[in-house]
matplotlib code that plots the C-alpha trace (Angstrom):
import matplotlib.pyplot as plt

x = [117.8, 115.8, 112.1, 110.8, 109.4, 106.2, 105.6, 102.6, 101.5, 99.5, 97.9, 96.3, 94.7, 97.3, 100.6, 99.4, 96.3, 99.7, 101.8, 98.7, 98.2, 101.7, 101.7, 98.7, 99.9, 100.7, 101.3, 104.1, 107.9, 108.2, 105.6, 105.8, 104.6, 102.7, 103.5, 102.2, 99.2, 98.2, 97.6, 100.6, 103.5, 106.0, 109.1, 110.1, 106.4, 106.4, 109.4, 109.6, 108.8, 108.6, 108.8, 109.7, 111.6, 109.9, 110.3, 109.2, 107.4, 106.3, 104.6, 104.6, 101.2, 103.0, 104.2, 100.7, 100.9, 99.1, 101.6, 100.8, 103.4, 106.6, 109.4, 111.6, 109.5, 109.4, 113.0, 113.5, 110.8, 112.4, 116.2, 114.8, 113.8, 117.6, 119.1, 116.4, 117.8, 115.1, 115.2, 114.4, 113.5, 111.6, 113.0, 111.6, 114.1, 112.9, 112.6, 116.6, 117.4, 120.4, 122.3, 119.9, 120.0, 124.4, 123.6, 120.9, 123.1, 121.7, 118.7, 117.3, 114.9, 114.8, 111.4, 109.8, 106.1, 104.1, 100.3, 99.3, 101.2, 104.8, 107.6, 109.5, 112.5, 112.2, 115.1, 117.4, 115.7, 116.6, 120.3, 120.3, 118.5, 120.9, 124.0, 122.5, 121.2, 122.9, 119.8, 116.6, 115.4, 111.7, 110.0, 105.7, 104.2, 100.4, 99.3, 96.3, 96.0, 98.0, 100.6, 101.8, 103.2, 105.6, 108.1, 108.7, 109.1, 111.7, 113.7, 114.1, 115.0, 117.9, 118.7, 118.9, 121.2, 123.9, 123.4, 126.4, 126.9, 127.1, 123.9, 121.0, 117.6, 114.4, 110.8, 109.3, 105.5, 102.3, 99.4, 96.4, 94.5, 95.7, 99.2, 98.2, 100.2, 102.9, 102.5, 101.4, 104.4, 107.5, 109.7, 109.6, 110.4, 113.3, 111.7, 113.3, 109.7, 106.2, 103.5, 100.1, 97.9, 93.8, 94.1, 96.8, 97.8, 96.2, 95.6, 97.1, 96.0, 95.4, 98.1, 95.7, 94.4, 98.0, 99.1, 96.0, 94.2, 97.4, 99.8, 102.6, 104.9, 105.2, 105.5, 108.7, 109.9, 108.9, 105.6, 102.7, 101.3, 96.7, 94.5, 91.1, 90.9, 88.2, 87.4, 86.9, 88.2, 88.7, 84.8, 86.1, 85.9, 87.8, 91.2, 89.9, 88.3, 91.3, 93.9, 92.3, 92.2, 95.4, 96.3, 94.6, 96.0, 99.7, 100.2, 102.9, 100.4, 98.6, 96.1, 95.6, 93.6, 94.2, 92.9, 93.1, 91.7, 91.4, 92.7, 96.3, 96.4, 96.3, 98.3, 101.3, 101.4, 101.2, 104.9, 106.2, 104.1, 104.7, 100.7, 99.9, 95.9, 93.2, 89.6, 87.9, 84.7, 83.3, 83.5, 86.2, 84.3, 83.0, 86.3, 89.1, 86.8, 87.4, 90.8, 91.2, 88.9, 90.9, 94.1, 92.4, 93.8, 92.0, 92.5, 92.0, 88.5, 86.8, 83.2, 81.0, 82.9, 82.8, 78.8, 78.9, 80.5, 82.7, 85.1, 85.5, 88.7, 92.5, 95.7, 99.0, 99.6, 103.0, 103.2, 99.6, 96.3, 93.9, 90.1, 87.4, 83.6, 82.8, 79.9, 77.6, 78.6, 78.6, 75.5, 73.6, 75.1, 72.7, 69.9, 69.8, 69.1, 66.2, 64.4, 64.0, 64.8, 64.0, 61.0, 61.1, 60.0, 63.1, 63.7, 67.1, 68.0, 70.6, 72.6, 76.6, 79.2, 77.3, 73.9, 75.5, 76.8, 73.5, 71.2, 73.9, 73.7, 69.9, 69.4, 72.0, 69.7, 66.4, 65.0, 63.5, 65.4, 64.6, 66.8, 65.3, 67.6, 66.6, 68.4, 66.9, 69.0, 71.8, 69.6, 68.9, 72.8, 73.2, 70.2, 70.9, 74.1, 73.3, 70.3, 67.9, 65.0, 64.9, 62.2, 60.9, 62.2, 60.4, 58.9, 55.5, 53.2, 53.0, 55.5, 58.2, 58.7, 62.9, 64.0, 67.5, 69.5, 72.4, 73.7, 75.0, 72.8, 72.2, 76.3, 77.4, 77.4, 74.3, 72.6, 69.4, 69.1, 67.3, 67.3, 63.8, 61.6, 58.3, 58.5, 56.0, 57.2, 54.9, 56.9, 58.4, 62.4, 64.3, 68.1, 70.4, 73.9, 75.1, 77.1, 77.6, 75.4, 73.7, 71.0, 69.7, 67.2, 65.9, 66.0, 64.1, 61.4, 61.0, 60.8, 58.5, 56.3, 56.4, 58.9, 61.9, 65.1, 69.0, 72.0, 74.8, 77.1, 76.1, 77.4, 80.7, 81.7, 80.6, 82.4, 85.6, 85.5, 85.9, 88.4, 90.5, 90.5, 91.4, 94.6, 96.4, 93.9, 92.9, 89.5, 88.9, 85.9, 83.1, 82.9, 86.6, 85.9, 82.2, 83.7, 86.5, 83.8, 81.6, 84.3, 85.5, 82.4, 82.0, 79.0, 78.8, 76.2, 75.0, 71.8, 70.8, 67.2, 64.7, 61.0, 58.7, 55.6, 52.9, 54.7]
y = [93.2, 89.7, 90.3, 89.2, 85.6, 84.7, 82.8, 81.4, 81.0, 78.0, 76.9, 73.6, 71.7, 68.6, 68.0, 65.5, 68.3, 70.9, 68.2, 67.9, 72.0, 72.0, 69.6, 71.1, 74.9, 75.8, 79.6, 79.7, 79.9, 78.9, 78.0, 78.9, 76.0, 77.5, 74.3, 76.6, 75.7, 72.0, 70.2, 67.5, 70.1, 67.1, 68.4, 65.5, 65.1, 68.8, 68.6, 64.8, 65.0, 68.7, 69.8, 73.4, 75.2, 75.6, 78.5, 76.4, 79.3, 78.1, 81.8, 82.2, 83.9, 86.3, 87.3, 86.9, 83.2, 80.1, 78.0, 77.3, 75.6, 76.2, 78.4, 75.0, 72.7, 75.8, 75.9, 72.1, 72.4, 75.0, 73.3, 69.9, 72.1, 73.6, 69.9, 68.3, 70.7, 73.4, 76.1, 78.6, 79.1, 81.9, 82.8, 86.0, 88.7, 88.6, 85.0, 85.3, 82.1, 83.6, 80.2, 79.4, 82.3, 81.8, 78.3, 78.7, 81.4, 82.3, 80.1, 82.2, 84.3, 86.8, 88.2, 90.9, 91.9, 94.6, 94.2, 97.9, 100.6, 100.9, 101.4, 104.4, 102.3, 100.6, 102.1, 101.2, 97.9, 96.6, 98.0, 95.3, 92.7, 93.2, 93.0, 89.7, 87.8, 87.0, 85.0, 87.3, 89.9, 90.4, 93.5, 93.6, 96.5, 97.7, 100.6, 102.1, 104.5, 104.4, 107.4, 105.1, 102.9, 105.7, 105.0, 101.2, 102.5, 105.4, 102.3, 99.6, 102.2, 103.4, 99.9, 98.6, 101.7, 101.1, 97.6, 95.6, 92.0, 89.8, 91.9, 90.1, 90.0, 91.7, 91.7, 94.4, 94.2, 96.6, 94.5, 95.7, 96.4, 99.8, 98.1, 95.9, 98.4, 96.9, 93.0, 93.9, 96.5, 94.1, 94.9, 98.8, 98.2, 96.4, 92.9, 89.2, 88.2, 88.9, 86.5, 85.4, 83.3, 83.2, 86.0, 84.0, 87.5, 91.1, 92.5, 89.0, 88.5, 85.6, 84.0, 83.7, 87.2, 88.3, 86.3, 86.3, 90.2, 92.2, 90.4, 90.0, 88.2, 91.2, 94.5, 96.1, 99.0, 101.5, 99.8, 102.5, 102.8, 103.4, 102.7, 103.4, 105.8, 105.4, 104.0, 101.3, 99.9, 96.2, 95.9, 97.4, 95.4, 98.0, 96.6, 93.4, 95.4, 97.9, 95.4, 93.1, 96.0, 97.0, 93.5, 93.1, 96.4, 95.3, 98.1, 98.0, 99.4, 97.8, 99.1, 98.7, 99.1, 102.7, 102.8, 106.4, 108.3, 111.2, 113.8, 114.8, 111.0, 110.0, 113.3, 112.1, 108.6, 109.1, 110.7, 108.3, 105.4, 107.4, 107.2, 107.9, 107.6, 107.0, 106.7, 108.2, 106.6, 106.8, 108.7, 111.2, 112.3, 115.9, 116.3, 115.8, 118.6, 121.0, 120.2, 121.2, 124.1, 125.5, 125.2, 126.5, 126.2, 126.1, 122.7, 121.1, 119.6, 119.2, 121.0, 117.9, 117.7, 121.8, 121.2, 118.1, 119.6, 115.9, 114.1, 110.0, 110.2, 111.9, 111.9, 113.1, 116.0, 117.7, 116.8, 118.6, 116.5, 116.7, 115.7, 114.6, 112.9, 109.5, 109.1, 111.3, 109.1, 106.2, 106.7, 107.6, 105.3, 102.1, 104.9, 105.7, 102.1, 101.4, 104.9, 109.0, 110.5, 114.2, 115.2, 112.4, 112.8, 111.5, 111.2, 110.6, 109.1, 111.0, 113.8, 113.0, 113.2, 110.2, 112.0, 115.1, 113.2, 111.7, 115.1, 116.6, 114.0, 113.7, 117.8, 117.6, 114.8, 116.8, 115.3, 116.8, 115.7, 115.8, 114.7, 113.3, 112.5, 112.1, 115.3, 117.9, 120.9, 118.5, 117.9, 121.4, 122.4, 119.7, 120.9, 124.0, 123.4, 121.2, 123.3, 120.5, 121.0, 119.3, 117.7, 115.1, 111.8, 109.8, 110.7, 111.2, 108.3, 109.3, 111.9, 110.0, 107.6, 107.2, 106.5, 106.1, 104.8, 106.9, 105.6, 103.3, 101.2, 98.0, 97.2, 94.1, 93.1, 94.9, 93.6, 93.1, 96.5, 99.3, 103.1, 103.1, 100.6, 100.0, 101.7, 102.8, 102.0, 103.1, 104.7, 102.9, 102.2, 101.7, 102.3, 101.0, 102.6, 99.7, 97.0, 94.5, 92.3, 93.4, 92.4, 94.3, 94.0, 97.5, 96.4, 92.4, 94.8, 97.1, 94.0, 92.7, 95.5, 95.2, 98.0, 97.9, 97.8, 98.9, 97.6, 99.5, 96.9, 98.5, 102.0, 100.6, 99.6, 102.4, 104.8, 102.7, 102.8, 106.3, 106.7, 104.1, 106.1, 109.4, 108.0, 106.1, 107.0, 103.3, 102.6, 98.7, 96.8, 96.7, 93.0, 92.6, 95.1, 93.5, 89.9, 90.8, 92.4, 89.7, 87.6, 89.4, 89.2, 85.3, 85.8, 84.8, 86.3, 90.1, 91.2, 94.4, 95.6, 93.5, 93.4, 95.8, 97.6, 96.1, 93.1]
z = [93.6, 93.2, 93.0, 96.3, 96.7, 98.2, 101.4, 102.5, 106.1, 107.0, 109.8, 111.0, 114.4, 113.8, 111.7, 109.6, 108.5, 108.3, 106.3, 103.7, 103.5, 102.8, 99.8, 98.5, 98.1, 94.9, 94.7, 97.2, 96.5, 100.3, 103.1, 106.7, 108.6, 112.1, 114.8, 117.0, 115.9, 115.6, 119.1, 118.2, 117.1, 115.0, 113.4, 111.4, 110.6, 109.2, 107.3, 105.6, 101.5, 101.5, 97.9, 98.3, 101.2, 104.5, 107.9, 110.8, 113.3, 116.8, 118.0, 121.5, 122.7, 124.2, 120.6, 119.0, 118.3, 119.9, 121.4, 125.2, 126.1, 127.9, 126.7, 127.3, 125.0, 122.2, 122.3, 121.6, 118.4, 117.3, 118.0, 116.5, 113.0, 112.9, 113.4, 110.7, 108.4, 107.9, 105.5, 108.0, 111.7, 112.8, 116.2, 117.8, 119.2, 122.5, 123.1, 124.6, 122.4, 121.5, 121.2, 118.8, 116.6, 116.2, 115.7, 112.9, 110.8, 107.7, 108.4, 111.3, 111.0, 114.0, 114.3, 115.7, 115.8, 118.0, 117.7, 119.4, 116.9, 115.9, 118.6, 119.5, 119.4, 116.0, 114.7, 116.9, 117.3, 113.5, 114.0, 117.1, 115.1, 112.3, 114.1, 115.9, 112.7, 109.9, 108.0, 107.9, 110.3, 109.8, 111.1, 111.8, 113.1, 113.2, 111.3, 111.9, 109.2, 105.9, 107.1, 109.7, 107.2, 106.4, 109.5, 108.2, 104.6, 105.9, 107.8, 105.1, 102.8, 105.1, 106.0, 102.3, 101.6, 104.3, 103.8, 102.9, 101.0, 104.0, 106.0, 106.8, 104.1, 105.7, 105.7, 106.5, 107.2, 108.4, 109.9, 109.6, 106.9, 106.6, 105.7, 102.8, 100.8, 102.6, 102.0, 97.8, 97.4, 99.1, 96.1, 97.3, 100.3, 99.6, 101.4, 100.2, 101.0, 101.8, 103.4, 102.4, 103.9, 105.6, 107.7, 109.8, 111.3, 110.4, 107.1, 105.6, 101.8, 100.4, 98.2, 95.3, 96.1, 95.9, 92.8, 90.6, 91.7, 92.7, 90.1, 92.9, 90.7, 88.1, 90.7, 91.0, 92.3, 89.4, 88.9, 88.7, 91.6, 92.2, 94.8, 96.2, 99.2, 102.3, 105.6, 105.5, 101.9, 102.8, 100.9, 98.1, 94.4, 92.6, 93.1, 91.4, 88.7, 87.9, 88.0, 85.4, 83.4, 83.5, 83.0, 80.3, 78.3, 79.9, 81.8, 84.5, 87.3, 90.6, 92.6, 96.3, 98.8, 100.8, 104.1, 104.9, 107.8, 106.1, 103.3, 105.3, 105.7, 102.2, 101.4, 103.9, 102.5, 98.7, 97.7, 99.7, 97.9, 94.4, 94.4, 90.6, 91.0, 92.9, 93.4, 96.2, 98.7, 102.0, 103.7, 101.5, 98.6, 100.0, 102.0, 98.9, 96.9, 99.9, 99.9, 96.3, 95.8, 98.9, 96.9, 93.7, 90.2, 87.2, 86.6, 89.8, 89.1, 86.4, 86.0, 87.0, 90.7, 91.0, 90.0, 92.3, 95.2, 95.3, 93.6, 93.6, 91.1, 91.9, 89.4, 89.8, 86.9, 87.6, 91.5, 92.0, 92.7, 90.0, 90.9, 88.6, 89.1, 87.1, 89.2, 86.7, 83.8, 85.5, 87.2, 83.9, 82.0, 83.2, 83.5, 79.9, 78.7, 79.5, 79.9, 79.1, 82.2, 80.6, 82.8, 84.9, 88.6, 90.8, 94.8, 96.0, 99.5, 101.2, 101.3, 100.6, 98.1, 96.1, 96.6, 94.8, 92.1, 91.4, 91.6, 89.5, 86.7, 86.9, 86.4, 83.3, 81.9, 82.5, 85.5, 88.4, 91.9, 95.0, 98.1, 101.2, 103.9, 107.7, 108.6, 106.5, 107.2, 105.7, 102.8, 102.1, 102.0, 99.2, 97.3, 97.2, 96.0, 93.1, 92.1, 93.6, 96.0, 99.5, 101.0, 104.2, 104.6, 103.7, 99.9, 99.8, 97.6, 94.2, 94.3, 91.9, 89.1, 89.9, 93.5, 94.2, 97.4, 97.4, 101.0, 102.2, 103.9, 102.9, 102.2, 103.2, 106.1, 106.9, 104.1, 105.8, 106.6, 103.9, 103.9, 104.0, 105.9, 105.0, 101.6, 99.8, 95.7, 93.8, 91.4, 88.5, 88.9, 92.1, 91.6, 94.7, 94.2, 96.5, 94.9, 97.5, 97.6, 93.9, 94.8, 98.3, 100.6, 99.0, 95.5, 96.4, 98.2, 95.4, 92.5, 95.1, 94.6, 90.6, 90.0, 87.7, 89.6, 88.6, 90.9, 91.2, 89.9, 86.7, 88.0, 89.5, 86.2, 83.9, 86.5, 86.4, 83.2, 83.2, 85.8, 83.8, 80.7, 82.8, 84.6, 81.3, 78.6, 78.1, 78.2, 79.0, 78.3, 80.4, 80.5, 81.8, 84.7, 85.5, 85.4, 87.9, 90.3, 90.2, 90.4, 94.0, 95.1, 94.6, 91.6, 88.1, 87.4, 87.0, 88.6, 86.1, 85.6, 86.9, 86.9, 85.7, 86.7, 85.1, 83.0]

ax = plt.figure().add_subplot(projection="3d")
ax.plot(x, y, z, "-o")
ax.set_aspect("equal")
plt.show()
C-alpha cells in the first residue's frame, strides 16, 4: 500500500489571502482549500496556477464549518470546482447532493464528521458511504480519551480487508487531541491521507509539526510505536525530544502524544496501537505503580519505583508492562554539578508521584527531606513511604538549604502562579521541576532573593535520557534531546543555574 500523502488545510478571510497560502505551502503533497472560509468564496480564483493538487471544501456550519450561506449557493461552489477541473471536492454525506457525488466520481470526497463522540451507527454508515462514493470516503469522529480511538481503528481495518480494487480510499480521523495518534499513525490505519493544518479542526497538527517532529513521511505500518501518557499531554516536549533522538540513531520509532484518562484507558488502547514504550506524567505516575505491584512479578519495576512508590517509564517485555523511575537520575543528575547534597537540609513541595521520586533520590544521595504539602495527612502517607519526614506547609525560615517545587504549579499557562506565595528563600538553591516556561515565576522570585536556581529543563533531559537507553538501549546526547525541547518550546537558549547567594 502507498505510504499516505499529506494534505494540508488552509484557511483565509478572502481568496486572494487563500490563493497566496496556497502558493506558499511547502510541506503538502496536496492542500485543501477551506472557501468556506474567506468572505468572497471564488473558484476559479482558488484554483488558477495551482502547482500541486487541491480538495476544494465549502463546510456547512451545520457540519462544523463556517459557510453561512444557502445550501443552493454551496452547491454551485462546489459544482463550479467539479466543472473547473478540481482534484477533489469534499462533499459531506448528509448534504443530499447526491447528483453531485455521481457526477464528481473518483474526485469526490464524501465526508462525514460528528463533533460530540463517535456514532452508534458508524459501521453501517461507511458501508453506505462506500457503496455511494467511488473517490474517497473520509470518516472524523471525536475521541475523548485515547480508547475511543479503538472503534475507528477496528473499522478501517475491516474495511481495508474486504476492500476490493475499484473501492473507494479513506481517511479515517479522531479530533481531539486524544486522537492525534490518529492523524501521526495514517499508514496504520490504512488512510490515502491525513490533514495538517493551525488547528483548522480539533487536535489538527501542524504540517511542520508533523513532517519535521513526528517524521510523517518515514512511518509505516511496522514502525515502533512510544508515546507519553497523562491528562492533559498536549504541553508535553517529549515527543519533540524522543523523536530527534531516535532520528538521530535511525531508528524506525515515533512517539506520540497519549491522552489517556487513566491506566485501563492506556491499557485498552496500546495492543491495538502496538504501543512499545512509554513515559508516564500527571496525573498517572502513582496509579500505573498500583497497577503493577497489584499484578506482581519480580520484574515489573525496578527498585527505585518500588522505593518511589511511582513509575514515569513503561516497556513492553514479552506482552507484560515493565515499569521503571528516571526521575531519581534525572533529578540528581543537574543536582550533583554544582553541589554535595550528603547532609544537606532539603524541603520538598508536594506530595505526588514526582514528590516521591525526588525524596527518594535525595535520601540515596544523603540528604535529609522533608515534604510539605497543603494537605498534610497526604504528605505524611508519602513520607512515610519513602522514609522522609512530613511537616507544615509552608517551611519554616531557616529550616533548609535545597527547596524543590515538585508540583505543578507554575506550568504554562499558569505561569504567573507559584506553589508558595510570599516565600521566604533563605536557603541556598531553589529547584522548580517545571519545564515550561524554564524559567518560572518561583525560580525569578528565588534569584531575586540571591539564591542559586535549577530549572527542570535540566531534569527533562537527563531523565529522557534514561528512558531512551531503557526502551532500545541507545543512549542519545544530551544536547540533541535539550535542543529539540527548547526548540518545542520556541527557546534557544537554556536557563540552568542561576544566581548565587552571596556572589
Amino acid at each position: 500500500m502507498p505510504r499516505p500523502l499529506l494534505c494540508v488545510s488552509l484557511t483565509a478571510a478572502t481568496t486572494a489571502e487563500l490563493r497566496r497560502r496556497r502558493d506558499a505551502e511547502t510541506q503538502a503533497d496536496l492542500v485543501e482549500l477551506r472557501l468556506d472560509s474567506v468572505a468572497d468564496p471564488d473558484v476559479s480564483g482558488a484554483l488558477s496556477g495551482r502547482a500541486r493538487p487541491v480538495i476544494v471544501t465549502c463546510r456547512p456550519m451545520w457540519e462544523g464549518g463556517a459557510f453561512r450561506g444557502s445550501e443552493d449557493e454551496r452547491r454551485r461552489i462546489l459544482a463550479a470546482a467539479l466543472q473547473e477541473g478540481a482534484e477533489y471536492v469534499d462533499i459531506e454525506r448528509d448534504a443530499g447532493f447526491g447528483d453531485l457525488v455521481r457526477r464528481g466520481g473518483r474526485r469526490v470526497v464524501l465526508s462525514t464528521h460528528d463533533f460530540e463522540g463517535i456514532p452508534s451507527d458508524l459501521p453501517a454508515r461507511v458501508r453506505a458511504m462506500r457503496a455511494a462514493c467511488g473517490g474517497v470516503v473520509k470518516v472524523a469522529v471525536t475521541a475523548r480519551k485515547l480508547s475511543d480511538c479503538l472503534p475507528l481503528l477496528e473499522i478501517a481495518r475491516k474495511e481495508h480487508s474486504a476492500a476490493g480494487k475499484e473501492s473507494p480510499a479513506c481517511v479515517w480521523i479522531a479530533m481531539g487531541t486524544a486522537g492525534v495518534p490518529t492523524r501521526v499513525l495514517a499508514a496504520r490505519f490504512g488512510s490515502c491521507w491525513t490533514y495538517a493544518g493551525e488547528s483548522v479542526a480539533p487536535g489538527q497538527v501542524s504540517p511542520a509539526q508533523l513532517v519535521n517532529e513526528f517524521g510523517f513521511r518515514r512511518i509505516t505500518a511496522q514502525t515502533r510505536v512510544y508515546g507519553v501518557v497523562g491528562l492533559p499531554v498536549s504541553h508535553s516536549v517529549s515527543p519533540a525530544m524522543h523523536n530527534a533522538a531516535f532520528q538521530a540513531a535511525s531508528l524506525d520509532a515515533v512517539y506520540l502524544p497519549l491522552e489517556a484518562a487513566d491506566v485501563d484507558d492506556f491499557e485498552r488502547a496500546a495492543p491495538a496501537f502496538d504501543i512499545r514504550g512509554a513515559s508516564v506524567t500527571i496525573p498517572h505516575k502513582v496509579a500505573f505503580f498500583e497497577r503493577l505491584v497489584a499484578r506482581g512479578g519480580s520484574d515489573a519495576l525496578d527498585p527505585l519505583s518500588r522505593a518511589a512508590g511511582a513509575v514515569n517509564t513503561l516497556r513492553r517485555h514479552d506482552d507484560q508492562w515493565q515499569g521503571c523511575n528516571t526521575d531519581v537520575a534525572g533529578f540528581l543528575a543537574p543536582l550533583t554539578e554544582h553541589m554535595t547534597l550528603a547532609g544537606m537540609r532539603a524541603a520538598v513541595l508536594g506530595a505526588g508521584g514526582a514528590a516521591r521520586a525526588v525524596a527518594v533520590a535525595l535520601k540515596s544521595a544523603g540528604a535529609r527531606a522533608t515534604l510539605h504539602a497543603r494537605n498534610l495527612d497526604r504528605a505524611g502517607e508519602v513520607a512515610r513511604l519513602v522514609g522522609a519526614e512530613a511537616r507544615p506547609f509552608p517551611p519554616l525560615r531557616g529550616s533548609w538549604d535545597l527547596l524543590v517545587n515538585a508540583t505543578p504549579v507554575g506550568m504554562s499557562p499558569a505561569v504567573d502562579d507559584t506553589p508558595w506565595p510570599d516565600a521566604a528563600f533563605d536557603g541556598d538553591v531553589v529547584y522548580d521541576l517545571v519545564y515550561n516556561p524554564p524559567e518560572t515565576r518561583f525560580l525569578r522570585d528565588a534569584s531575586a532573593a540571591g539564591c542559586l536556581t535549577i530549572g527542570g529543563l535540566e531534569m527533562l533531559v537527563a531523565q529522557a535520557q534514561e528512558q531512551a537507553e531503557w526502551w532500545t538501549g541507545i543512549r542519545p546526547p544530551a544536547q540533541i534531546l535539550r535542543d529539540a525541547a527548547l526548540g518545542a518550546l520556541g527557546l534557544h537558549e537554556p536557563v540552568l543555574a542561576r544566581g548565587k547567594r552571596g556572589a
